[in-house]
DSSP file (Angstrom, degrees, kcal/mol; ACC not computed):
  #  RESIDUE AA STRUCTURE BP1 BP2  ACC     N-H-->O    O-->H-N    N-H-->O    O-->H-N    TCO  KAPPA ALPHA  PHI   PSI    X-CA   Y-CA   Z-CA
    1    1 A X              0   0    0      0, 0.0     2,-0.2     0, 0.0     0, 0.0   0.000 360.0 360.0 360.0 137.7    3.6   -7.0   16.6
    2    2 A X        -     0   0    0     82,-0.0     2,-0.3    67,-0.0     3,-0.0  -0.661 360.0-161.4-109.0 152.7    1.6   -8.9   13.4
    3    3 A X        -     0   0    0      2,-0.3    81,-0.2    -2,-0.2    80,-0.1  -0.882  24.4-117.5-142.2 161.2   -1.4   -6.8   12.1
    4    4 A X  S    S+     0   0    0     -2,-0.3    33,-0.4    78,-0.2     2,-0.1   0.795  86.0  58.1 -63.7 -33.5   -4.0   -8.0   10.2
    5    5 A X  E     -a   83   0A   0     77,-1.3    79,-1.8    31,-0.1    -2,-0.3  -0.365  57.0-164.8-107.5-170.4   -3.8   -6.0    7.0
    6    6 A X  E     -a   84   0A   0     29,-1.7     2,-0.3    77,-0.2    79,-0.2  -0.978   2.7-164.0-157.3 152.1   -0.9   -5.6    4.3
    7    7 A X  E     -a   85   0A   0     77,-1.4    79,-1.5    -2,-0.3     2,-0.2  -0.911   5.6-152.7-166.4 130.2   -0.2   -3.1    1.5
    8    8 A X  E     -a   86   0A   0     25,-3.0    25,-0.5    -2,-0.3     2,-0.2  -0.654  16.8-150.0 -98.7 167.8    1.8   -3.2   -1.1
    9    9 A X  E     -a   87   0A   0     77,-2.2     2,-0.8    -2,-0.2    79,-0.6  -0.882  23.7-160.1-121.6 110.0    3.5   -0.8   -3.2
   10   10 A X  E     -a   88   0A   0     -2,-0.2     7,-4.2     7,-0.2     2,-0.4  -0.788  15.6-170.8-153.9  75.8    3.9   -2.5   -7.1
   11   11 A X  E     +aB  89  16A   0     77,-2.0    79,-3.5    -2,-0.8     2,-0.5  -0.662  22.1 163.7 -72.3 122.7    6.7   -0.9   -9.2
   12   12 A X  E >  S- B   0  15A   0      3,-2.4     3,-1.4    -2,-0.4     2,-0.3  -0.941  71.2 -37.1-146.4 144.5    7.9   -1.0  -12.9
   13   13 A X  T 3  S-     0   0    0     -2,-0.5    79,-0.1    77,-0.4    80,-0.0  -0.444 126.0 -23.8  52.0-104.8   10.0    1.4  -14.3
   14   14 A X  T 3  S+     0   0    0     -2,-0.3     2,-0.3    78,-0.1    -1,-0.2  -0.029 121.1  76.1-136.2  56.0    9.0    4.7  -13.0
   15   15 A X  E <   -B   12   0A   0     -3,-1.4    -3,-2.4    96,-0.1     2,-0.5  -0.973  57.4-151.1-141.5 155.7    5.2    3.8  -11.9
   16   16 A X  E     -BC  11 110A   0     94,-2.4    94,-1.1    -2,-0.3    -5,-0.2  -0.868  20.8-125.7-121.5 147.4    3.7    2.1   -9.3
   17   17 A X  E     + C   0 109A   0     -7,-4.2    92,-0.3    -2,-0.5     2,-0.3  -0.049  37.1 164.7 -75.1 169.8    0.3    0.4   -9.8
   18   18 A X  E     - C   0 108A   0     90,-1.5    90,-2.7    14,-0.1     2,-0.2  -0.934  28.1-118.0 176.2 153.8   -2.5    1.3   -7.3
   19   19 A X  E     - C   0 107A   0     12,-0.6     2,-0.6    -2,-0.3    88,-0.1  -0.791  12.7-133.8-128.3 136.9   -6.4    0.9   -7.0
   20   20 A X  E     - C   0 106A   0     86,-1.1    86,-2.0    -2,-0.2    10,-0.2  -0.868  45.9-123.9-104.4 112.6   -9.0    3.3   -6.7
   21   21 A X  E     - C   0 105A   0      8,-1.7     7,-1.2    -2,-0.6    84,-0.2  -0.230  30.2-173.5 -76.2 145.3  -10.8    1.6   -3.8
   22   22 A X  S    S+     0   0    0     82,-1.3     2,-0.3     5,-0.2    83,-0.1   0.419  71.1  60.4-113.7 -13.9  -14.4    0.7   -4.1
   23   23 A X  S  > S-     0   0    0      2,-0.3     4,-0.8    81,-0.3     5,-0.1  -0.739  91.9 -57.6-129.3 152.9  -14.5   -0.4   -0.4
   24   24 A X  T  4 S+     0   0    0     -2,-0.3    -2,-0.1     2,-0.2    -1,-0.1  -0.322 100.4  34.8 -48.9 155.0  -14.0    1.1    3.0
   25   25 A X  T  4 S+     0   0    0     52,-0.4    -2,-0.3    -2,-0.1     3,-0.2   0.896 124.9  20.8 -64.4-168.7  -11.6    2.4    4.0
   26   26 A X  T >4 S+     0   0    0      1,-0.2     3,-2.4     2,-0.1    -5,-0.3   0.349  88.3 178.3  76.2 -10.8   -9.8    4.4    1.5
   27   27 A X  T 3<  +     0   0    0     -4,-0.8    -1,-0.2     1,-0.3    -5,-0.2  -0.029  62.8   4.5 -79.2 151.9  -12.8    4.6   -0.6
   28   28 A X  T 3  S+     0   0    0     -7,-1.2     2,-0.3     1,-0.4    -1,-0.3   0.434 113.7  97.2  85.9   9.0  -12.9    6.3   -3.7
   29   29 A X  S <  S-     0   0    0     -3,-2.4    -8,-1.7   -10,-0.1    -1,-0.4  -0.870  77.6 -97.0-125.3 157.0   -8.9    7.1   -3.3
   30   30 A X  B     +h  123   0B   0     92,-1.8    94,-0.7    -2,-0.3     2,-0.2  -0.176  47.6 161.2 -71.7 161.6   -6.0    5.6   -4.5
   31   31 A X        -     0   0    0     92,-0.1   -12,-0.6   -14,-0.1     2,-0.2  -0.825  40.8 -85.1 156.8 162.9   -3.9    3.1   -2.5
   32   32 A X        -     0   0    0     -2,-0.2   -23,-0.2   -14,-0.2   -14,-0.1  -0.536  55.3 -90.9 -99.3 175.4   -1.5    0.5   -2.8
   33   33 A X  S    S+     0   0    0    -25,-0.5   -25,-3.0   -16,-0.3     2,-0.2  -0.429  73.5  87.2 -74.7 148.9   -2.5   -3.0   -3.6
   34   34 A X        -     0   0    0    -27,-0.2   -27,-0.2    16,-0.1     2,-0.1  -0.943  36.4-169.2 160.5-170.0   -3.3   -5.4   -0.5
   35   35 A X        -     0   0    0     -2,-0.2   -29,-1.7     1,-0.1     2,-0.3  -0.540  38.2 -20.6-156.0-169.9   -5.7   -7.1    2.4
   36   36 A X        -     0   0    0    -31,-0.2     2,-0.6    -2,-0.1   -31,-0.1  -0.609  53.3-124.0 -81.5 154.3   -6.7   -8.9    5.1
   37   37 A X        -     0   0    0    -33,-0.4     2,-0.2    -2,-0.3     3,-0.1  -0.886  30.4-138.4-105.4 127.3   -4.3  -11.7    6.6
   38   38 A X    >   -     0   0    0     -2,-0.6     3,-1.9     1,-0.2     8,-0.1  -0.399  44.3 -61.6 -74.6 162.6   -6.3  -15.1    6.6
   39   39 A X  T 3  S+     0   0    0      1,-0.2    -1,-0.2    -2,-0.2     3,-0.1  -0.113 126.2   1.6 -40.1 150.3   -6.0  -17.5    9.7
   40   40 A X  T 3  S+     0   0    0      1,-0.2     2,-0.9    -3,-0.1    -1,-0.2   0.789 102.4 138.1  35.4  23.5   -2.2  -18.8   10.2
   41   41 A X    <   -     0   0    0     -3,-1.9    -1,-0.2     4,-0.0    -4,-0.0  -0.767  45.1-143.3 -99.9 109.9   -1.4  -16.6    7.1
   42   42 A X     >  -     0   0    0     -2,-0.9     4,-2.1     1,-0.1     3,-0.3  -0.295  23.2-103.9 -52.1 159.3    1.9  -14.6    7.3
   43   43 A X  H  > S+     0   0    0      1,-0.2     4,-1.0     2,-0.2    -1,-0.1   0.771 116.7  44.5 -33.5 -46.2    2.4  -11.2    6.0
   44   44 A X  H  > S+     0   0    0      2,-0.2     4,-0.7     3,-0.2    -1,-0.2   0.433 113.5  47.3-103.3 -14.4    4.1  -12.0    3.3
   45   45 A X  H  > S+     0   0    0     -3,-0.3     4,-0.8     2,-0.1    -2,-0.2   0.898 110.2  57.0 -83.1 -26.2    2.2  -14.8    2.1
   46   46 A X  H  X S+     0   0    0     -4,-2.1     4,-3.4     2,-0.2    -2,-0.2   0.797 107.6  40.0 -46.4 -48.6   -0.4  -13.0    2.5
   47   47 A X  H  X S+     0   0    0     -4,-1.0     4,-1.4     1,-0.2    -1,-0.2   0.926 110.4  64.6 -73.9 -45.1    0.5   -9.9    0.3
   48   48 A X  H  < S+     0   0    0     -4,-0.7    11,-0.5     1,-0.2    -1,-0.2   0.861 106.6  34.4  -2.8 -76.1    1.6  -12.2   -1.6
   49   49 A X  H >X S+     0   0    0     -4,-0.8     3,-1.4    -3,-0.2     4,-0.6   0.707 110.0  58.8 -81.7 -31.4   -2.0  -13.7   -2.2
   50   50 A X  H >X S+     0   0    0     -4,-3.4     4,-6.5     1,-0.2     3,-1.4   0.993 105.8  54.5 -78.9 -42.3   -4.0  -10.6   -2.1
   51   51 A X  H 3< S+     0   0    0     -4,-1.4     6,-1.0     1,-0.4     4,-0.3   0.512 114.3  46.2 -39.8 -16.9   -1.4   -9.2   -5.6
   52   52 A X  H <4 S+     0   0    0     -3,-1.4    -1,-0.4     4,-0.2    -2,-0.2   0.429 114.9  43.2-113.6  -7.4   -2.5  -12.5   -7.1
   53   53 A X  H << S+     0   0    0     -3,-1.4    -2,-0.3    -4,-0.6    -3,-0.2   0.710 126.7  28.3-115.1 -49.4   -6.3  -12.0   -6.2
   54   54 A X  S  < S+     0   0    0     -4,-6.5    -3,-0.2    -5,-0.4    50,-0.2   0.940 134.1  21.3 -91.8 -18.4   -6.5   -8.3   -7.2
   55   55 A X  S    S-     0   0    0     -5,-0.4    -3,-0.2    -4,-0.3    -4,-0.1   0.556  90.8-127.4-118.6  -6.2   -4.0   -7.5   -9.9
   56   56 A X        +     0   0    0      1,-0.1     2,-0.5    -4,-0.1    -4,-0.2   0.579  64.7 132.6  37.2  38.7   -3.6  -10.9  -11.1
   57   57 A X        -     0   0    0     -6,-1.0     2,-0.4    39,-0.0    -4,-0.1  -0.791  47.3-142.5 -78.2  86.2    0.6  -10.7  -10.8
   58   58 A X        -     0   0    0     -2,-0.5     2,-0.1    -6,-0.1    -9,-0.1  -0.672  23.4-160.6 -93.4 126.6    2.3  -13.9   -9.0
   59   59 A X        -     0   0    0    -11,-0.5     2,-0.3    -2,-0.4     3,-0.1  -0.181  10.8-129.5 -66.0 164.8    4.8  -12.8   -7.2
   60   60 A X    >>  -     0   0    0      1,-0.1     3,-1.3    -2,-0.1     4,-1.2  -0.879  20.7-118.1-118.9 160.5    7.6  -14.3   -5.8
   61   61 A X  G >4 S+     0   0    0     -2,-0.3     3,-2.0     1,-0.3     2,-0.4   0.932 118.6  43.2 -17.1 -67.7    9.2  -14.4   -2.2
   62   62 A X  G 34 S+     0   0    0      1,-0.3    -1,-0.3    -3,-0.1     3,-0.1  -0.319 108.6  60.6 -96.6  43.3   12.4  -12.7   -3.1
   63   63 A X  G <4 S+     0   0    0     -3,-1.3    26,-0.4    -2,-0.4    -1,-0.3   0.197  94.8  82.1 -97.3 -56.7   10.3  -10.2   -5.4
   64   64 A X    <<  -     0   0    0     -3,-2.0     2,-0.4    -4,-1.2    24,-0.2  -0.305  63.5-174.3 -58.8 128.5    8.8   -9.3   -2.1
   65   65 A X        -     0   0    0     -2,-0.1    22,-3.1    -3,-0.1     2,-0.4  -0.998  23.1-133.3-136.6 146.0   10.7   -6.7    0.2
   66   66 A X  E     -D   86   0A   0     -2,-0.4    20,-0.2    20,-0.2     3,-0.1  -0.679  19.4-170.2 -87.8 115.3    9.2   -5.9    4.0
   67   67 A X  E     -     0   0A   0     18,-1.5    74,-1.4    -2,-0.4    19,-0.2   0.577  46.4 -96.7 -97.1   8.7    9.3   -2.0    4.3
   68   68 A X  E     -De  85 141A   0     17,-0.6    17,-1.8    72,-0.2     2,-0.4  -0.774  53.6 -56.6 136.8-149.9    8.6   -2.0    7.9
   69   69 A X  E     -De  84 142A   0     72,-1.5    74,-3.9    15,-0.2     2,-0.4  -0.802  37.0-157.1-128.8 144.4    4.9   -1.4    9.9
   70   70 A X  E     +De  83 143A   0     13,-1.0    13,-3.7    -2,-0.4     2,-0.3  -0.997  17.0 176.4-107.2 142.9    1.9    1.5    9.9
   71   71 A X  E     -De  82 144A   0     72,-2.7    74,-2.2    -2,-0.4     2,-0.3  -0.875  10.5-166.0-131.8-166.0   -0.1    2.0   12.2
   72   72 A X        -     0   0    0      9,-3.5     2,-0.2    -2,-0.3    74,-0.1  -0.944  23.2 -92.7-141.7 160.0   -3.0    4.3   13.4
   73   73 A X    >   -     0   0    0     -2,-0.3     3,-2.2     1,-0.1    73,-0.1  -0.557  45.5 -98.4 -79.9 162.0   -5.4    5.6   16.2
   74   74 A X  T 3  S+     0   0    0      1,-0.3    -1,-0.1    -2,-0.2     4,-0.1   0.281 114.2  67.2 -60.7  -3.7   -8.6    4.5   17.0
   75   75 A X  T 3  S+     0   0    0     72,-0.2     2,-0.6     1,-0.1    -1,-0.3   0.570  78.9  76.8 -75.9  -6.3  -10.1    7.2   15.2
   76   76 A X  S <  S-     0   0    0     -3,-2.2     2,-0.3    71,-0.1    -1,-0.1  -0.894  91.5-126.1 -95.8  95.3   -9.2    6.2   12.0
   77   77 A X        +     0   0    0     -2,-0.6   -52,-0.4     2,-0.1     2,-0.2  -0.370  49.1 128.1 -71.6 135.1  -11.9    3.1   11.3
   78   78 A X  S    S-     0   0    0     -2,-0.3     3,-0.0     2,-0.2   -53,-0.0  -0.712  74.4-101.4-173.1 178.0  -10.6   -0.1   10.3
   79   79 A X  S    S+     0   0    0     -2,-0.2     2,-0.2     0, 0.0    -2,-0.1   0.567 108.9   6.7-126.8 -25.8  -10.8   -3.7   11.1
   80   80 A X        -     0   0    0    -77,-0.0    -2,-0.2     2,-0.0     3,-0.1  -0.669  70.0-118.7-141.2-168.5   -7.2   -3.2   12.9
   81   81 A X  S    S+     0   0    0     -2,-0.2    -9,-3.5     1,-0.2     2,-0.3   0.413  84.7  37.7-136.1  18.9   -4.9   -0.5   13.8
   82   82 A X  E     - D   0  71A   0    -11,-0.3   -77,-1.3    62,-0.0     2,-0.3  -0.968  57.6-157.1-159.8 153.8   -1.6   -1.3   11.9
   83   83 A X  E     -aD   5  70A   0    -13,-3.7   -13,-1.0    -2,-0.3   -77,-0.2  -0.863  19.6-123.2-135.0 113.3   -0.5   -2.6    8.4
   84   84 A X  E     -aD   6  69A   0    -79,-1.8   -77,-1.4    -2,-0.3     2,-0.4  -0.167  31.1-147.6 -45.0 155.2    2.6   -4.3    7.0
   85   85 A X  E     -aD   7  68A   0    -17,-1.8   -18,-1.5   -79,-0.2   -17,-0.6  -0.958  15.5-169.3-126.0 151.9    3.8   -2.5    4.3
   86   86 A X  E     -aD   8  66A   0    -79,-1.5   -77,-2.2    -2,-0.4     2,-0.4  -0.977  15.8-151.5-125.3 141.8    5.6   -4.0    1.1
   87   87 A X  E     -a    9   0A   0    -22,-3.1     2,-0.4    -2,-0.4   -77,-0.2  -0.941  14.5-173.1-131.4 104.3    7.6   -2.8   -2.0
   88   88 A X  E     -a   10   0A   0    -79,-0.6   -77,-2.0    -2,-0.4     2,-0.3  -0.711   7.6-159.9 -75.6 129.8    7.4   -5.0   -5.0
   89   89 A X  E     -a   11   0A   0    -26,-0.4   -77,-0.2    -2,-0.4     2,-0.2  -0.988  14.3-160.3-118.2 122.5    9.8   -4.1   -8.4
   90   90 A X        -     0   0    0    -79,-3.5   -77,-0.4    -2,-0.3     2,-0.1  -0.432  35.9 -81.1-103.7 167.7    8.3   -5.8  -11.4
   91   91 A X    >   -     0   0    0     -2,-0.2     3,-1.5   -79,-0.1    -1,-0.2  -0.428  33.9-117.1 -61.9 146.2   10.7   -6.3  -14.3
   92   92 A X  T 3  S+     0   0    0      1,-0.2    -1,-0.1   -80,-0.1   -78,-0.1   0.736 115.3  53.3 -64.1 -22.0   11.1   -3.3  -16.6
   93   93 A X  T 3  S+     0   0    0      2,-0.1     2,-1.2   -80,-0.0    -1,-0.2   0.490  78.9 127.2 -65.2 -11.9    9.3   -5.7  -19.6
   94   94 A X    <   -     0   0    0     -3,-1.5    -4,-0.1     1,-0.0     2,-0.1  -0.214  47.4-158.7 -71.7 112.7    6.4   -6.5  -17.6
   95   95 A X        +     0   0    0     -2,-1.2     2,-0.1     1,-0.1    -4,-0.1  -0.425  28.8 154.2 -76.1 143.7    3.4   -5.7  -19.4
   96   96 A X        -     0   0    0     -2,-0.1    13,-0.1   -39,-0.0    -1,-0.1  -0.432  35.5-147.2-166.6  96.2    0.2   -5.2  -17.4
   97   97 A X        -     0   0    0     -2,-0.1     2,-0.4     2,-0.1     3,-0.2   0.050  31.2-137.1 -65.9-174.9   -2.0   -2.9  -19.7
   98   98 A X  S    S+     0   0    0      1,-0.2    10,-0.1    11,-0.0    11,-0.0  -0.977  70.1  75.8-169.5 136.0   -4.1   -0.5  -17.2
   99   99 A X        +     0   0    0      8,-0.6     2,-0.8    -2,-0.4    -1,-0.2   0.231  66.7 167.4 -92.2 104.1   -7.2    0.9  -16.4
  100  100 A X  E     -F  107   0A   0      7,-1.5     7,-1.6    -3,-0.2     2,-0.5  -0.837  25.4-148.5 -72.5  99.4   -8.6   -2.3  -15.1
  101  101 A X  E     +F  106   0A   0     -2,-0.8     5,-0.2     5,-0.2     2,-0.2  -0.568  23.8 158.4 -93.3 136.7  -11.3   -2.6  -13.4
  102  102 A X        -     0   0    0      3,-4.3   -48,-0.1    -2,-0.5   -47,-0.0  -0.540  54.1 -84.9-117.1-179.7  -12.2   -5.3  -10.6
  103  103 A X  S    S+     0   0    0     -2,-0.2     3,-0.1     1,-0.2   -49,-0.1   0.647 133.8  38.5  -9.4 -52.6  -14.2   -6.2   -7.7
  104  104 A X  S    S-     0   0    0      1,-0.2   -82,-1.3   -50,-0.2   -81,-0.3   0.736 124.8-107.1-112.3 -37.9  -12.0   -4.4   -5.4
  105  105 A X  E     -C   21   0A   0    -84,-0.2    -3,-4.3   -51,-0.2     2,-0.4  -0.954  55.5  -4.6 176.2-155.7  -11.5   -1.3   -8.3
  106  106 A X  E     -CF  20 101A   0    -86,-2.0   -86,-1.1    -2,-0.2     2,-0.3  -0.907  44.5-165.2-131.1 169.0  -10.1    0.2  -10.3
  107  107 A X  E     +CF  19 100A   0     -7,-1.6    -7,-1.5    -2,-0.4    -8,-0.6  -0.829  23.6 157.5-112.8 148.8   -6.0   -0.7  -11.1
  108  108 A X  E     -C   18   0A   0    -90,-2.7   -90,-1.5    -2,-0.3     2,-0.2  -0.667  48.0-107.7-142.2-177.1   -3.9    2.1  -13.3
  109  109 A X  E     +C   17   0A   0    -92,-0.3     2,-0.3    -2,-0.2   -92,-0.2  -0.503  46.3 177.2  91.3  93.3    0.1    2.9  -13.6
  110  110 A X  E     -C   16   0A   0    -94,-1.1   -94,-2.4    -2,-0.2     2,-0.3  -0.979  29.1-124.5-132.5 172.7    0.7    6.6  -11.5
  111  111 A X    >>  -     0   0    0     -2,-0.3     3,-3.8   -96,-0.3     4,-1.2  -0.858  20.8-118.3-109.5 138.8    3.9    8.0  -11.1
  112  112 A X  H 3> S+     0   0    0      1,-0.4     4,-0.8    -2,-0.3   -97,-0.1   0.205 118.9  54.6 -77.5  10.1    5.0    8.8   -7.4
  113  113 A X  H 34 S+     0   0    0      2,-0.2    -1,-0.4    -2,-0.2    -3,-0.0   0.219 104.0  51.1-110.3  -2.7    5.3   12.3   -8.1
  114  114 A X  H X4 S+     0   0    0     -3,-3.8     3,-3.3     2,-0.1    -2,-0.2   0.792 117.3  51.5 -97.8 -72.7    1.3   12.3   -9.5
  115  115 A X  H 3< S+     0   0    0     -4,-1.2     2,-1.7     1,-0.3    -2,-0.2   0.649 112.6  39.8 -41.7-101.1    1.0   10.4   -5.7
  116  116 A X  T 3< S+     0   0    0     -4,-0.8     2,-0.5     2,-0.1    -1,-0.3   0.163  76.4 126.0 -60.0  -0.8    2.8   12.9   -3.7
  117  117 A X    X   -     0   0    0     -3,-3.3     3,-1.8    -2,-1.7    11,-0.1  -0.606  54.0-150.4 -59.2 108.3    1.4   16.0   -5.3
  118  118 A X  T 3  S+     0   0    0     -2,-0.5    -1,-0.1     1,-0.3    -2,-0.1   0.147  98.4  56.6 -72.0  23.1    0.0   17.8   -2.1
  119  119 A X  T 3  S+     0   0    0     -2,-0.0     2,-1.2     0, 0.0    -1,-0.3  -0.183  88.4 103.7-107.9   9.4   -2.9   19.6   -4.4
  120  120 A X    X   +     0   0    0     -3,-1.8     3,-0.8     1,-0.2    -6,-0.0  -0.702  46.1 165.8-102.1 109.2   -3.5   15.9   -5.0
  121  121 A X  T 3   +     0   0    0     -2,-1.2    -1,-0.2     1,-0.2     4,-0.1   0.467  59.8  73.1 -85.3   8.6   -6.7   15.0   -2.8
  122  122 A X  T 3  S+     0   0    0     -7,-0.1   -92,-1.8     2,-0.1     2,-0.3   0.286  78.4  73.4-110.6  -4.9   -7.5   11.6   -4.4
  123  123 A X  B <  S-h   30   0B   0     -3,-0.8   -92,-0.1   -94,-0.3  -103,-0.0  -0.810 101.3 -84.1-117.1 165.5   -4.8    9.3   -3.1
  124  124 A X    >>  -     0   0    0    -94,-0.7     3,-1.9    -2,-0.3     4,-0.6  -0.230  47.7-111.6 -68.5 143.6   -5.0    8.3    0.4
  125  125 A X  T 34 S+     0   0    0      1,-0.2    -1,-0.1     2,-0.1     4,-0.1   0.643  97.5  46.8 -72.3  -1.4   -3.7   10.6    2.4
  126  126 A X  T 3> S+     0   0    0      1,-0.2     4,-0.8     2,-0.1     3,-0.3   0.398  77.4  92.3-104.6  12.7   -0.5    9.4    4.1
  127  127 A X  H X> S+     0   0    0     -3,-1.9     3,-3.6     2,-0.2     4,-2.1   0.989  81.2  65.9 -61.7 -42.3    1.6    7.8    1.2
  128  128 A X  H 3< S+     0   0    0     -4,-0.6    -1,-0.2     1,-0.4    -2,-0.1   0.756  99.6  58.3 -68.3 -19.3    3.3   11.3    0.7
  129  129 A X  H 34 S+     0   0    0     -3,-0.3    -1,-0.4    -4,-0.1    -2,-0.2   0.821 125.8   8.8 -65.5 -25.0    4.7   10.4    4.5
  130  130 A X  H X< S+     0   0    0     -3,-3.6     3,-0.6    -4,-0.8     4,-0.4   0.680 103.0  83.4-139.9 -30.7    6.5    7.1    3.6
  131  131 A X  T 3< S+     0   0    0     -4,-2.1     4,-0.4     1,-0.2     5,-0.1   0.705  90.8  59.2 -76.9  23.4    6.8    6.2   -0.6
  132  132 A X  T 3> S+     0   0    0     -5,-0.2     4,-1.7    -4,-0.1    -1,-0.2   0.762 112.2  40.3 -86.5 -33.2    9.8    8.3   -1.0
  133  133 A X  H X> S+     0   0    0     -3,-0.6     4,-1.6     1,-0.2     3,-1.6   0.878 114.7  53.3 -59.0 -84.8   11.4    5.9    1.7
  134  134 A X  H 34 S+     0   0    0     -4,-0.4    -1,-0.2     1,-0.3    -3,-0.2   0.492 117.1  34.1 -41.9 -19.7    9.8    2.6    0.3
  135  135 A X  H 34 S+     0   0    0     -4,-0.4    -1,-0.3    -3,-0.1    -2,-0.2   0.884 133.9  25.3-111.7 -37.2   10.9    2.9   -3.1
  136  136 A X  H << S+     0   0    0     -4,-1.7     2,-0.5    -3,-1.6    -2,-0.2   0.375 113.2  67.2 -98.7  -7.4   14.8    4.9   -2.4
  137  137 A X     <  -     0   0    0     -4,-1.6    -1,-0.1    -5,-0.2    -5,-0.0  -0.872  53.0-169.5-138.4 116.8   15.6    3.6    1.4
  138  138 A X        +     0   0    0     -2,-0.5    -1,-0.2     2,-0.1    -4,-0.0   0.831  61.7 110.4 -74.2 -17.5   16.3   -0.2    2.6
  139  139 A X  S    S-     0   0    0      1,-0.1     2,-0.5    -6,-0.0    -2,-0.1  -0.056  76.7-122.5 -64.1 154.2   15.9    0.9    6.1
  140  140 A X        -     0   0    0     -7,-0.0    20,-2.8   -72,-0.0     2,-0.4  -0.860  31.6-163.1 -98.5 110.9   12.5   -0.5    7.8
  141  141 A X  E     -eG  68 159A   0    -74,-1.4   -72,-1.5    -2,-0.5     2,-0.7  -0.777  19.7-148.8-105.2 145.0   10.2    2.3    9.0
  142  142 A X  E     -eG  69 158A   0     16,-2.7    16,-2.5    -2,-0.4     2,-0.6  -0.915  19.5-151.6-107.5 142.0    7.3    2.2   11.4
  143  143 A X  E     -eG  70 157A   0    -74,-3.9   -72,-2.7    -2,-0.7     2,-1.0  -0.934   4.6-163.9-107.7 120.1    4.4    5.3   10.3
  144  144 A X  E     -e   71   0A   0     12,-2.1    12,-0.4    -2,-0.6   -72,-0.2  -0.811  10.3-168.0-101.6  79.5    2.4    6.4   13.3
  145  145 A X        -     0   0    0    -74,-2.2     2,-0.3    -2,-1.0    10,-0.2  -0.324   6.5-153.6 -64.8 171.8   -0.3    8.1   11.5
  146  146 A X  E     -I  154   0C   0      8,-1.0     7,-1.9   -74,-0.1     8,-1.0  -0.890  20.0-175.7-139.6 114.8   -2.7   10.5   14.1
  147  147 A X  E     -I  152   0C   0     -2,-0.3     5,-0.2     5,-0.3   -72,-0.2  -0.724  27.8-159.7 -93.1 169.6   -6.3   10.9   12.8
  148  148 A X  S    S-     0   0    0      3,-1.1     2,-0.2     1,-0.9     3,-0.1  -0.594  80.1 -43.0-162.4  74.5   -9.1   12.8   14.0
  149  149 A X  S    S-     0   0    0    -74,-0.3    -1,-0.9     1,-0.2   -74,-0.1  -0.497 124.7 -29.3  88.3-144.3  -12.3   11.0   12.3
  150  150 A X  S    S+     0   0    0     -2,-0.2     2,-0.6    -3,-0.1    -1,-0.2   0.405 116.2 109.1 -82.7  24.3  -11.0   10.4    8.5
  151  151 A X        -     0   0    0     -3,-0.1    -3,-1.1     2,-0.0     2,-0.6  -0.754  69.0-136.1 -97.9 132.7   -8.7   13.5    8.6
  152  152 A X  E     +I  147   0C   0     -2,-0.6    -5,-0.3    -5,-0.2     3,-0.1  -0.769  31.7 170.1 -73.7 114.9   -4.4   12.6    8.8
  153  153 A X  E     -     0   0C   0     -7,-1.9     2,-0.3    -2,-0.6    -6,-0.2   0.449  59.9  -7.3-112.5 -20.0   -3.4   15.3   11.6
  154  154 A X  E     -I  146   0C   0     -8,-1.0    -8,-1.0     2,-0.0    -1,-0.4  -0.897  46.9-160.5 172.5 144.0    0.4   13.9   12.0
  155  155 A X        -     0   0    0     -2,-0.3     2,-0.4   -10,-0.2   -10,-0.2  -0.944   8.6-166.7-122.7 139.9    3.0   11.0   11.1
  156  156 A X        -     0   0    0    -12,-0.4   -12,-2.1    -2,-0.3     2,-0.5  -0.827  18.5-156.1-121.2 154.0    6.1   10.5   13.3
  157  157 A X  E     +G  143   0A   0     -2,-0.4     2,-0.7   -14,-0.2   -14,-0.2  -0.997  15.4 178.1-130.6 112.4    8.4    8.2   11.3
  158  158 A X  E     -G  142   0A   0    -16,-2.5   -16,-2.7    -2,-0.5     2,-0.3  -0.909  32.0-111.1-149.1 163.0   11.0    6.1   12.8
  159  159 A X  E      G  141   0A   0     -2,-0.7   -18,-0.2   -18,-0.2   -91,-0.0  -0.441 360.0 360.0 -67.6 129.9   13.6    3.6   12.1
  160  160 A X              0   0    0    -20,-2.8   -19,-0.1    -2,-0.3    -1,-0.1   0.289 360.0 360.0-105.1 360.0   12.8    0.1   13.3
């Protein structure tokens, strides 16, 4: 199955960058970087393009690694009902100084243990299901998130 959107997750050394969303959904929460797929756009160019368009990083292919699919119920609104998911590792020299703010938000530097804090109400709520996989686990997951209006009621996790 192809879904429209993509999200990455955009490591160097031990933070990964993420945007405080300005837009629907997710707004006003933390997130990884990423988009809509244009016509006849792959996934991966696609994440690709939206990392050059929001954070202003080009990436490369073999930069790029596919960590597997999310998706959601129809209660959660959105333009689709699944996302590829990606895990970028920048070089440990790569400078990109941070708080920036764009269009889309604003981009800082958190540390996946800031992300996964469960007293932390500000990042969207289902990374603390999947980035200990994306960043430690090569295996390819699909996330079956469950909502009930914007509330995360259950994730099943399985290996694809």
């Amino acid at each position: 199955m192809s879904y429209k959107y993509t999200l990455a997750f955009i490591k160097r050394n031990d933070r990964i960058l993420m945007m405080n969303r300005l837009k629907s959904p997710w707004m006003g929460m933390w997130n990884g970087i990423g988009g809509k797929r244009q016509e006849n756009e792959t996934p991966l160019e696609c994440i690709m393009r939206e990392i050059l368009e929001e954070t202003g990083i080009k990436v490369e292919a073999s930069q790029v690694k596919d960590k597997g699919i999310l998706t959601w119920n129809d209660e959660f609104k959105a333009y689709d009902n699944g996302m590829h998911i990606f895990y970028v590792e920048l070089p440990s020299n790569f400078i990109l100084e941070t708080p920036i703010s764009t269009d889309e938000g604003i981009l800082e530097w958190k540390t996946p243990s800031w992300l996964c804090d469960i007293e932390n109400l500000g990042v969207s709520y289902n990374i603390r299901y999947f980035l200990d996989n994306l960043l430690n686990d090569d295996q390819r997951y699909h996330y079956i998130n469950t909502f009930k209006g914007n509330q995360l009621v259950d994730v099943k996790v399985v290996k694809i």
